[in-house]
C-alpha positions as CSV (number, residue, x, y, z in Angstrom):
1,X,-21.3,64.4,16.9
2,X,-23.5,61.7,18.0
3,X,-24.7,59.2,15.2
4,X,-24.9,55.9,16.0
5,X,-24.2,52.8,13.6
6,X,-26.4,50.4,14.6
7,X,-30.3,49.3,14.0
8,X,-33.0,51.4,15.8
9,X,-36.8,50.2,15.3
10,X,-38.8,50.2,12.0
11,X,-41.3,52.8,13.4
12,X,-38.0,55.2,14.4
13,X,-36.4,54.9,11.1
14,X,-39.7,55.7,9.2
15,X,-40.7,58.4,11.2
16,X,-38.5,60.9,11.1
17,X,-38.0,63.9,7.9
18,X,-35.2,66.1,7.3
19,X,-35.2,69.7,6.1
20,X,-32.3,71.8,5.3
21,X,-32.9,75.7,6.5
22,X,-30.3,78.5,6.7
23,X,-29.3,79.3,10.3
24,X,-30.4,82.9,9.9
25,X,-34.1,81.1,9.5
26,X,-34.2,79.3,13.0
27,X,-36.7,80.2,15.0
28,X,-35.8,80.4,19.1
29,X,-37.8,77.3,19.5
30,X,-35.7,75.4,17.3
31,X,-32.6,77.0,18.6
32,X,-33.9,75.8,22.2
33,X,-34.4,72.1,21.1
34,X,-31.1,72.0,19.5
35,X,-29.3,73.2,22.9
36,X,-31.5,71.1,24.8
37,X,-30.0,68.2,22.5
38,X,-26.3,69.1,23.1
39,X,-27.0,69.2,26.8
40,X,-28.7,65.3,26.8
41,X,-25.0,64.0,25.1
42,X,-22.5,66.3,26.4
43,X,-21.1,68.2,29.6
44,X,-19.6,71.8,29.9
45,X,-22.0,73.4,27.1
46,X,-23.5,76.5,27.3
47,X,-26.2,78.1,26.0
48,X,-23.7,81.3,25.0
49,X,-21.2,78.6,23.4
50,X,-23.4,77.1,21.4
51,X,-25.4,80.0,20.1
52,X,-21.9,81.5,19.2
53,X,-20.7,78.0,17.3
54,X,-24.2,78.3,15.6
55,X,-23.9,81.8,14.1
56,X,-21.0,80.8,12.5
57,X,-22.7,78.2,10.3
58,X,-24.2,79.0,7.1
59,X,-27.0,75.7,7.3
60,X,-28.5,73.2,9.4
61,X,-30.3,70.0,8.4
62,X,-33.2,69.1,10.9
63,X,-34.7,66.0,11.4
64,X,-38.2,66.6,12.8
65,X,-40.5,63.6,14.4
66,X,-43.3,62.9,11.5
67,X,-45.8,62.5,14.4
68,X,-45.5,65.3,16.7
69,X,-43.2,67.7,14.7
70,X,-40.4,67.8,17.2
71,X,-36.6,68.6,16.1
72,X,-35.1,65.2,17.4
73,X,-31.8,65.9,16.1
74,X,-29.7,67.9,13.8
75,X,-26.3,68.4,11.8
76,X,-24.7,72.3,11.7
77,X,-23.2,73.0,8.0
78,X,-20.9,75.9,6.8
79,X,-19.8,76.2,3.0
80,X,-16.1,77.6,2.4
81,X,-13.4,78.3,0.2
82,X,-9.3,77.7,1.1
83,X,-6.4,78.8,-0.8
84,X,-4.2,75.9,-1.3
85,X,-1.5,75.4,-3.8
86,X,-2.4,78.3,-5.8
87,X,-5.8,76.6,-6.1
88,X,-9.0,77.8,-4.4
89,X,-11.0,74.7,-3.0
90,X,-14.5,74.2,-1.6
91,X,-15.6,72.8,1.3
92,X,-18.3,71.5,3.5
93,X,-17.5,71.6,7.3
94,X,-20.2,69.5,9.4
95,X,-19.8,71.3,12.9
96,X,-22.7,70.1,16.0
97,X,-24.1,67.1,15.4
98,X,-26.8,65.0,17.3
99,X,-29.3,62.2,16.9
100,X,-31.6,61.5,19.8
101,X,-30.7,58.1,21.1
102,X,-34.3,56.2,20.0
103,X,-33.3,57.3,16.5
104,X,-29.9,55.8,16.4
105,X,-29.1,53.6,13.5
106,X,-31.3,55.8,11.3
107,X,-30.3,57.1,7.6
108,X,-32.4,59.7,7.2
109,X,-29.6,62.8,8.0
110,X,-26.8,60.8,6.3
111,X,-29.7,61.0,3.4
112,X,-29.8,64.4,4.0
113,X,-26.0,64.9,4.2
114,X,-25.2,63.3,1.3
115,X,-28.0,65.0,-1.3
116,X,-26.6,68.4,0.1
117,X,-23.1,67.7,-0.4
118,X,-24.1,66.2,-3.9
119,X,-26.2,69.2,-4.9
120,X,-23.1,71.8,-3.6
121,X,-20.7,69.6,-6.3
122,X,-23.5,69.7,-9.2
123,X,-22.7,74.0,-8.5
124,X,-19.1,73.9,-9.9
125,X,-18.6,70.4,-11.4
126,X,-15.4,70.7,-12.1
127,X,-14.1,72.1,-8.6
128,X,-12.5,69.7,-5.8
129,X,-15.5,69.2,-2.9
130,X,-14.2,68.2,0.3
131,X,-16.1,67.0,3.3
132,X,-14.5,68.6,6.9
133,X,-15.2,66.6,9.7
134,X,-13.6,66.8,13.4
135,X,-14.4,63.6,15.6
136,X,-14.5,64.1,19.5
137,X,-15.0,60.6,19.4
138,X,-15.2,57.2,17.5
139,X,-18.7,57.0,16.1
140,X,-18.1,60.7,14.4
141,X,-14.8,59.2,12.7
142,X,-16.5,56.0,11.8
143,X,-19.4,58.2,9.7
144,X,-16.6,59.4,7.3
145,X,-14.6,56.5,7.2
146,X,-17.2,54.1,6.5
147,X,-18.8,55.8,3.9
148,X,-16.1,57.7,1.8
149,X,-12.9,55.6,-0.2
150,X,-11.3,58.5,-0.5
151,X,-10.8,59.9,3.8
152,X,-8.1,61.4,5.7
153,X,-6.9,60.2,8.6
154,X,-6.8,56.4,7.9
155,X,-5.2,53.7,9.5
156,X,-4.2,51.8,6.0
157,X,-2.2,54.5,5.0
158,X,-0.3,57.5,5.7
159,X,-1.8,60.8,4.9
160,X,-0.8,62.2,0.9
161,X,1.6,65.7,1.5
162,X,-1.2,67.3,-0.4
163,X,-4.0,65.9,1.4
164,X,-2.3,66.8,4.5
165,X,-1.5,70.6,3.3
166,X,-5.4,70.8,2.2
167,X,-6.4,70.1,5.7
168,X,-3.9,72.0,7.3
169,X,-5.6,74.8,4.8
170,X,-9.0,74.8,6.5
171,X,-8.6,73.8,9.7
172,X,-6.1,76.6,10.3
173,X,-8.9,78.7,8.5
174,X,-11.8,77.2,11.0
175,X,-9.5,77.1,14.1
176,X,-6.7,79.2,13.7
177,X,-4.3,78.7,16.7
178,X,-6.4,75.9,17.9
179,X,-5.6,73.9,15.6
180,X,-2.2,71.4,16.5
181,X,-0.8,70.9,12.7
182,X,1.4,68.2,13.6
183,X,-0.9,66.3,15.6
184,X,-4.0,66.7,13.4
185,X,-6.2,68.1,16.2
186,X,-8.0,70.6,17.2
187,X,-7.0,71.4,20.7
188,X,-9.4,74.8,22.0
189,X,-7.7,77.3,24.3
190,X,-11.3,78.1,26.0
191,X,-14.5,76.2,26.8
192,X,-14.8,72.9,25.2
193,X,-17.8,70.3,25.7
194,X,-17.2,66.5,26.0
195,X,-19.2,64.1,25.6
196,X,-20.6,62.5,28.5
197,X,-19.4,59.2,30.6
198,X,-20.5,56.2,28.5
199,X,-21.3,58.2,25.1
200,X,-18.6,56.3,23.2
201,X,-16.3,54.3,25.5
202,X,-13.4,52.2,23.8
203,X,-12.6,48.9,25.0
204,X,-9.8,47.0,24.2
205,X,-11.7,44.3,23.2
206,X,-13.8,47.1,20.3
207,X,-10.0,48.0,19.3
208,X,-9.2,44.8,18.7
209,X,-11.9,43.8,16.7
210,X,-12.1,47.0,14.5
211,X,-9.0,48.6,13.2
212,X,-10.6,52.0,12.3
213,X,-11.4,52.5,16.1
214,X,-8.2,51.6,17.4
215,X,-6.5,54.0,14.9
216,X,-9.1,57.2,16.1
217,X,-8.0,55.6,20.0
218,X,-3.9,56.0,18.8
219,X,-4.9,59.2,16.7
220,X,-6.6,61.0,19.3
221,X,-5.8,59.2,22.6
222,X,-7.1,62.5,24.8
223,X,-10.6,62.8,22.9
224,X,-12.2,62.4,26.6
225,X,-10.8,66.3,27.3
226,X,-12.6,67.1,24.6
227,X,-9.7,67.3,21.2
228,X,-11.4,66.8,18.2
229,X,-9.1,64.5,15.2
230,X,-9.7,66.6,12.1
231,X,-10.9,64.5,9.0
232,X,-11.0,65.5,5.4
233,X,-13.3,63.2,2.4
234,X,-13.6,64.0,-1.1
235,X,-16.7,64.4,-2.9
236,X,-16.9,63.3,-6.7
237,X,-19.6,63.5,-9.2
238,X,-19.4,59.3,-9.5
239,X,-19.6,59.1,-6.1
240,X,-23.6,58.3,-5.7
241,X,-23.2,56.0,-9.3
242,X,-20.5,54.1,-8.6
243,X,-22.8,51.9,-5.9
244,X,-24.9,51.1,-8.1
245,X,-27.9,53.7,-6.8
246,X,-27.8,55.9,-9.8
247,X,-31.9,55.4,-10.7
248,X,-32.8,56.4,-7.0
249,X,-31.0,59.2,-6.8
250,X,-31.7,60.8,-9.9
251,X,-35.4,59.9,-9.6
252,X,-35.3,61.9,-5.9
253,X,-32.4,64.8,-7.5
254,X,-35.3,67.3,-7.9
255,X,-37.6,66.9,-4.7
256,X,-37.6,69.0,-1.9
257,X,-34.9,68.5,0.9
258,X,-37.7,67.7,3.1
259,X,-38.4,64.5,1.1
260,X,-34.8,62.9,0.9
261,X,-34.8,59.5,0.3
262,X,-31.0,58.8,-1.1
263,X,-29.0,56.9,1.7
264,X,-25.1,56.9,2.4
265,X,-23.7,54.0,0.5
266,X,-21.8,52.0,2.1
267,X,-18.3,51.3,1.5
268,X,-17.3,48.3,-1.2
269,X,-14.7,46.4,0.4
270,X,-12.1,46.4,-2.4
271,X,-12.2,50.2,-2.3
C-alpha cells in the first residue's frame, strides 16, 4: 500500500474524485492502469498475480484525475464474515493499494475509505465492523494507526486475547497457511511483490523520533522480503461524531460515492 502522509500541492489535492465500482465492473483499461500502478512502486509483480489478487475482491475505490480522467490510484476492497467466539463478525479487508506519487498527502481515498466503511456499519448497526489491514511497510501501518483509537498491533499496549483470536479468525480465513499466527504476519509460500528500493526506508533517526514506526520496524523487521504485519481497527457508529464532524458528514451521507467529501479524522491525542 502506498499512501503517503505528508502535503502534496493545492491543485493535486483538488483535482482528483473517487468512485467506488464492483470489480466485476472494471473495464481492461482500468485493470491496465491499475497494474501499470503496482509496477511504478513495486518489484516482482505480475500481470497474472495481480489479476488473480483482484478477482478475489468484491470492490475497488478509484481515484480518477478531474482533468484528464485518468485512474491515478486506487484501494482493492473485499466484505467478509468470520466465526469467532460463537459470534459471526464483519469485516472490511483493504488488499492493493496505491497513490501516484504527485498525489501524496491527499484525503480524497481516505474520504472515500472512510464513507464506505461507514455506510457497510449503517447495514447492521448493531454488528462489530472491523477494518483488515496488512502493512508491507510503515506508511500502510501508519494509515490505521493514526486514524483509529481502537487498532491492533500497537506499540502502547499488548494485543487483547480476544482481539488477537479475531485476527487470527480472518487472516487464517484470507491466508490460510500463509499466515504465521504467532508472529502476526503473513509470510506467502509463492510470489510476493515488494516494494521498491527507497519506497519507505527506516532510519534510525525516523525510529527514534516516532514510536509507531519503530514498533512496525520490531514488529515486522523482514518487511523488505515482502511479509506483511496484519492489522485489525474497529469501526463504530460514533466514530465520524466523536471529532466533532457530525454536520459534514451527515450533510454529504446521501451523495454519490463519486462526490465524497468526509475526511479521515485525525487521532485526538488523549485517545
Amino acid at each position: 500500500m502506498i499512501v503517503k502522509n505528508e502535503p502534496s500541492s493545492s491543485r493535486a489535492l483538488s483535482n482528483l474524485k473517487a468512485r467506488i465500482v464492483s470489480v466485476s465492473d472494471l473495464s481492461f483499461e482500468n485493470e491496465a492502469r491499475m497494474f501499470q500502478l503496482m509496477q511504478t512502486y513495486y518489484d516482482d509483480v505480475s500481470r497474472e498475480q495481480f489479476l488473480t489478487d483482484l478477482s478475489k475482491k468484491s470492490d475497488v475505490i478509484l481515484l480518477f484525475d478531474k482533468t484528464g480522467g485518468q485512474i491515478q490510484g486506487f484501494s482493492t476492497l473485499l466484505c467478509l464474515r468470520v466465526e469467532c467466539g460463537n459470534k459471526t463478525v464483519r469485516g472490511i479487508f483493504s488488499g492493493d493499494t496505491i497513490v501516484e506519487k504527485k498525489y501524496w498527502g491527499q484525503r480524497c481515498l481516505g474520504k472515500a475509505f472512510l464513507r464506505f466503511l461507514f455506510t457497510e456499519k449503517l447495514k447492521h448497526p448493531f454488528e462489530p465492523l472491523y477494518w483488515l489491514l496488512i502493512s508491507k511497510g510503515y506508511k500502510t501501518y501508519l494509515m490505521m494507526a493514526n486514524n483509529f483509537s481502537q487498532y491492533y498491533p500497537r506499540f502502547d499496549k499488548a494485543t487483547p486475547a480476544a482481539k488477537k483470536a479475531l485476527m487470527d479468525a480472518f487472516y487464517a480465513t484470507l491466508y490460510g497457511d500463509d499466515y504465521d499466527a504467532q508472529a502476526g504476519l503473513i509470510k506467502s509460500s509463492g510470489e510476493t511483490y515488494k516494494l521498491k528500493a527507497g519506497v519507505a526506508a527506516i532510519s534510525p533517526a525516523l525510529m527514534k523520533t516516532n514510536a509507531k514506526i519503530a514498533f512496525f520496524q520490531t514488529a515486522n523487521p523482514d518487511w523488505q522480503k515482502g511479509f506483511e504485519l496484519a492489522c485489525l481497527a474497529r469501526m463504530t457508529l460514533w466514530m465520524p461524531f466523536r471529532y466533532g464532524v457530525k454536520v459534514l458528514f451527515v450533510d454529504k451521507l446521501l451523495k454519490p460515492v463519486s462526490r465524497m467529501v468526509f475526511p479521515f479524522p485525525k487521532e485526538r491525542k488523549n485517545e
